[in-house]
Structure formats: C-alpha cells, structure tokens
C-alpha positions as CSV (number, residue, x, y, z in Angstrom):
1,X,-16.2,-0.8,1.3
2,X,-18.5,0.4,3.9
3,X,-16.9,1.4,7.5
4,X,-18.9,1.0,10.8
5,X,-18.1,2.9,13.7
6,X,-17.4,-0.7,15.8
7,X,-14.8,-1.4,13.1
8,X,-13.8,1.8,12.7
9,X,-10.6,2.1,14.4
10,X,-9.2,-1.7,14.1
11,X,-10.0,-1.0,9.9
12,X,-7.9,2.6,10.7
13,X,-4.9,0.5,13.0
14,X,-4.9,-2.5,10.4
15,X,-4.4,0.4,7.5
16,X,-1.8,1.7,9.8
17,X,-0.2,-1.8,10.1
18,X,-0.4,-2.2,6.2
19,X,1.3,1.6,4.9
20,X,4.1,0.7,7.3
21,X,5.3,-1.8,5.1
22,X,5.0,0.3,2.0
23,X,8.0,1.2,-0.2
24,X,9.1,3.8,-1.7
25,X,6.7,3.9,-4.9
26,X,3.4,2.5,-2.8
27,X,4.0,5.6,-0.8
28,X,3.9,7.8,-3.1
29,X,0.7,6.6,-4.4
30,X,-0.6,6.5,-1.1
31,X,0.3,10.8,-1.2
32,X,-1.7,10.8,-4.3
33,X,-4.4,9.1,-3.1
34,X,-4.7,11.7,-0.1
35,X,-3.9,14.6,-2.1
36,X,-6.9,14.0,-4.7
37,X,-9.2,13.6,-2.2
38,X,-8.0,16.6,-0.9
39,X,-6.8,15.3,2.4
40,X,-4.8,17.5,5.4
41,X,-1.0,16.1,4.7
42,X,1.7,18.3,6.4
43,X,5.4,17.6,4.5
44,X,8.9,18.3,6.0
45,X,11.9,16.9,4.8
46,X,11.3,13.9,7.3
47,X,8.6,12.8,5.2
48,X,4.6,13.1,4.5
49,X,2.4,13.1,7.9
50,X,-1.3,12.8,8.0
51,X,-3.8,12.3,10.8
52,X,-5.7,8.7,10.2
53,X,-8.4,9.3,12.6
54,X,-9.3,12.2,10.7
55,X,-9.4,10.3,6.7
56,X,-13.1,10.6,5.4
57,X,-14.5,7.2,5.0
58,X,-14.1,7.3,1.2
59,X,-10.4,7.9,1.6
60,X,-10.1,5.0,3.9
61,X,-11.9,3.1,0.9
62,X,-9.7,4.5,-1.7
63,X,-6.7,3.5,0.3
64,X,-8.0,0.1,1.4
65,X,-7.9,-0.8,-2.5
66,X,-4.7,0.8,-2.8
67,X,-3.4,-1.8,-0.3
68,X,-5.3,-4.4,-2.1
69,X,-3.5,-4.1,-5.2
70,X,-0.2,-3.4,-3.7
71,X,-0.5,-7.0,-2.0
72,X,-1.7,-8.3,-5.1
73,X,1.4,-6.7,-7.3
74,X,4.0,-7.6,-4.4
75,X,2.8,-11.6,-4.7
76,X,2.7,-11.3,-9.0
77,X,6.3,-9.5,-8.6
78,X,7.6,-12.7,-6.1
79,X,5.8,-15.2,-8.8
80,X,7.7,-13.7,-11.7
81,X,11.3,-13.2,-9.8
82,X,11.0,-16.8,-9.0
83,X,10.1,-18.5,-12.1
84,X,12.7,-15.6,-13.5
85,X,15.3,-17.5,-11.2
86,X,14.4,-21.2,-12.0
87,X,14.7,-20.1,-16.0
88,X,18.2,-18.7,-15.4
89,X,19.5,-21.5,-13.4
90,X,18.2,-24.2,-15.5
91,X,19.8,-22.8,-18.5
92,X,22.9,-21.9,-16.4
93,X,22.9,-25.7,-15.3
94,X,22.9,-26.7,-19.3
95,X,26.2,-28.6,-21.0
C-alpha cells in the first residue's frame, strides 16, 4: 500500500483508531510487527509505547495488513461462534 503525504496522517490517526480496539494477542503481533522492522518501542510495565508519526512507510504497510487480517479473523471468529450457538441450541431444543 503506497502512503501520500495528503493521506498521511488521517492513514496514521485511522491506524491509531484501529490498534485501539486490539486485544490482547493482536497486540502482541502488532509488537512483532514493530520489532522486526526494527522500530523505536520504549516498554514499562504500563505497556509498549511507540511514536506513530515516526513508523517508516513500510511499517505502516505491514501494520495496515495486520489490521486487515485481524478484521477479517474477528468477523470468521463471530461466523463460527454463531453457527456454534444455533448447533447447540437446536440440539439442546431436541426430544
């Protein structure tokens, strides 16, 4: 995915808007993503902390797809809970 410098920071604030909804696990392969493409992350025992505006482009990239497929896998997960559900209760519901 190629970055412009119009686009720049509403791609960088709607990335922003997107890792805030992470969990736990998405997080932590958000940290690898920054750590192999050897990313400034500071860590503390409040958390990981990086600096957004300073990601390389190709991070932002890397991390756009991350978000992709977390979206993706969060929508495949609700899919297979619900049709999980209706396969319980229907042969719950069974004399």
């Amino acid at each position: 995915m190629s970055f412009t410098k119009d686009t720049d920071f509403e791609t960088r604030k709607r990335i922003f808007e997107e890792v805030k909804r992470f969990n736990r696990t998405e997080l932590e392969e958000l940290y690898k993503v920054l750590r192999r493409a050897a990313e400034e992350v500071s860590e503390n025992r409040n958390g990981m902390f990086f600096d957004l505006l300073s990601i390389k482009e190709d991070t932002l990239a890397k991390i756009d797809e991350l978000i992709v497929f977390c979206k993706e896998n969060r929508a495949n997960f609700e899919v297979r809970e619900k049709v999980l559900t209706e396969l319980v209760n229907s042969t719950v519901d069974e004399p």
